[in-house]
Steps between C-alpha positions, in 0.01 A plus 500: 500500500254783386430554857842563610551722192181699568609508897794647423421758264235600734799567772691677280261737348389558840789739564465751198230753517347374108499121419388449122286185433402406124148530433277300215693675195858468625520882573607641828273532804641694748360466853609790775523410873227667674736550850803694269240798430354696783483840304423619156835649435676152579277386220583728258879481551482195352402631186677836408582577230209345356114614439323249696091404446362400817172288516379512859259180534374266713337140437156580598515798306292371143513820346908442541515155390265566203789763358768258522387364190612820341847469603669270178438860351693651765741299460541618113518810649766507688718281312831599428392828692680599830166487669368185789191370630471468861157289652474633867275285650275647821448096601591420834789250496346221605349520180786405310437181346159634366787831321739306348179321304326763389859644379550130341188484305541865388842449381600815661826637401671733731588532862246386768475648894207453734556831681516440892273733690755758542623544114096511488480836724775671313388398228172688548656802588704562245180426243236684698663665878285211705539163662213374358545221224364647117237371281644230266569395283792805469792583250740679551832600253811598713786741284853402464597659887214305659198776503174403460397663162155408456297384792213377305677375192307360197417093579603222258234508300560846436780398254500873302470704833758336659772473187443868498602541875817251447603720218473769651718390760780339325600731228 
C-alpha cells in the first residue's frame, strides 16, 4: 500500500513546478524542478515580493557544507519575516540522490534547485558579466522585485552581518 501511495504522489507532484516533502522536523522542504528554470529571472519570479537569501552550493563543496550548520540560526532569522532561503545547488543532476541527503541531514528549510547548466550561465552574468561558474560557497540576498542586492552577502555564520542586511531590506 505505501508503494502505491508513494507512486502516486510521485505522479502527481510531477506536474507542478515545486513539490514540498517533510523533512526530519516536520517543516516544509521545498524541492524546485531543475527543467522549469532555464534563466535567473524565471527564478526570481517565483519569489517577488519577497527578499530572498540564496546559498549557492554544491556537495563537494566542504567549505559549503561546513556552514550549513549555521542555518537553525537562519532560520530564527527569518521567522515570521517576509524573507526565504533558496539552496542552488551547482551539482550535476545525476547527483541527485547524493542532494536530497545532504539537504536531509542538514534539515534545510527552504526551497531547493540544482541549477541546469543554462540557469548556471545566467546566473554568472548577472553576478559577475561571465560564463564562468564563481567561487563557492556564494550568498546572495535578492530585494522584493527580484534584484540581486548583495552579491557577496554575509554567510550563516555571520549571524550579526547578515541580520543587519535583512533589516535593512525589509523595513
Amino acid at each position: 500500500m505505501k508503494v502505491i501511495i508513494f507512486i502516486a504522489s510521485a505522479v502527481l507532484n510531477a506536474s507542478i513546478p515545486f513539490t514540498q516533502q517533510p523533512n526530519h522536523t516536520n517543516s516544509t522542504t521545498t524541492y524546485l524542478k531543475t527543467e522549469d528554470y532555464n534563466s535567473w529571472n524565471e527564478l526570481t519570479s517565483e519569489f517577488k515580493g519577497n527578499v530572498v537569501y540564496v546559498d549557492i552550493w554544491a556537495t563537494w563543496c566542504k567549505p559549503c557544507i561546513e556552514e550549513f550548520v549555521h542555518y537553525p540560526e537562519v532560520e530564527g532569522l527569518v521567522k515570521n519575516q517576509p524573507i526565504k532561503l533558496l539552496f542552488l545547488s551547482i551539482d550535476r543532476s545525476k547527483h541527485e540522490k547524493k542532494w536530497r541527503k545532504r539537504i536531509e541531514k542538514y534539515q534545510l528549510e527552504g526551497y531547493h534547485l540544482i541549477a541546469n547548466r543554462a540557469l548556471q550561465k545566467d546566473l554568472w552574468q548577472h553576478i559577475h558579466q561571465q560564463d564562468t561558474r564563481v567561487p563557492i560557497p556564494r550568498y546572495l540576498i535578492i530585494d522584493q522585485q527580484g534584484k540581486i542586492m548583495d552579491k557577496d552577502a554575509p554567510k550563516p555564520s555571520e549571524r550579526e552581518a547578515l541580520k543587519a542586511a535583512f533589516d535593512r531590506l525589509i523595513q
